[in-house]
C-alpha positions in Angstrom: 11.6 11.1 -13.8 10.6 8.9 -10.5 10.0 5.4 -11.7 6.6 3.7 -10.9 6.2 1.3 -7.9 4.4 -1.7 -9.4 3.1 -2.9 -5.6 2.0 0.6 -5.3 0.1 0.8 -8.8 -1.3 -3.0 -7.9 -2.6 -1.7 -4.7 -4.0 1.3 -6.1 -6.1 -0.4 -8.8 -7.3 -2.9 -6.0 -8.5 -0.2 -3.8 -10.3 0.6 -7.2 -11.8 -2.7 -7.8 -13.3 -2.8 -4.1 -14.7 0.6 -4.1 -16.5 -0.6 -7.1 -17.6 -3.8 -5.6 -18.8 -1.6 -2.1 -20.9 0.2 -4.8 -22.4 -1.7 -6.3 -23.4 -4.0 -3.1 -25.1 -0.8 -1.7 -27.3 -0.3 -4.8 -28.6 -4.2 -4.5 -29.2 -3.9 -1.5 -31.4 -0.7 -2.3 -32.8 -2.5 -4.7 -34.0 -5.6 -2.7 -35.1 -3.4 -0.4 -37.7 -1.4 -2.9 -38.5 -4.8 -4.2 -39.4 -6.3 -0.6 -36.5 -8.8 -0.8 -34.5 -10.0 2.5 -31.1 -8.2 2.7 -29.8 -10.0 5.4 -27.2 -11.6 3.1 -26.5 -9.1 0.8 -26.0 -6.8 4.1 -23.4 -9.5 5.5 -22.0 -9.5 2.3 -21.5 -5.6 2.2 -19.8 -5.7 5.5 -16.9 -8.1 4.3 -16.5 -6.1 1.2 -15.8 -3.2 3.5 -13.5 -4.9 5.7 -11.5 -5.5 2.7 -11.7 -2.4 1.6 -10.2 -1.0 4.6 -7.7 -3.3 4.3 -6.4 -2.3 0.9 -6.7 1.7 1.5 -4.2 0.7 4.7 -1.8 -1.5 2.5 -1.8 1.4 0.0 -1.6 3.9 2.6 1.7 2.1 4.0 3.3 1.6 0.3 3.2 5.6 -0.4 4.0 6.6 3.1 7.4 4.1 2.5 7.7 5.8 -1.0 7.1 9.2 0.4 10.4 8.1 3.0 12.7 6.8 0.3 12.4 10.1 -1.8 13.3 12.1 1.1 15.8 9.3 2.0 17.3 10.2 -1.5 17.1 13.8 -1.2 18.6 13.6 1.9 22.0 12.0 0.5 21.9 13.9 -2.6 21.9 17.2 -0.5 24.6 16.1 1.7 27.3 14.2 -0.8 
């Protein structure tokens, strides 16, 4: 049974959190918008929440690519001992 990467699983549930959090900024801002509110903010706001977010998806990105080498790292000795 592979064991669990807990960096991987805490990236993972990041990622998570700031999809959530890109979400939900776009429905405020659809809101303030049907209510006649200034987005300005909320708009500046989304942008660093997706700068984040791109952040995380490449740190989790780089963690399973690293896993993904290590198992065929492993296989590769296995195969050859």
């Amino acid at each position: 049974m592979p064991r669990k990467n807990p960096k991987l699983i805490v990236a993972s549930v990041r990622t998570t959190e700031a999809r959530h959090a890109v979400s939900n900024q776009h429905t405020l801002i659809a809101r303030l918008k049907a209510a006649g509110h200034p987005t300005l903010e909320a708009e500046q706001t989304l942008l660093t929440y997706l700068s984040i977010l791109s952040h995380l998806e490449a740190h989790e990105k780089k963690l399973k690519e690293e896993r993904r080498a290590r198992k065929t790292e492993t296989k590769n000795r296995k195969i050859s001992n």
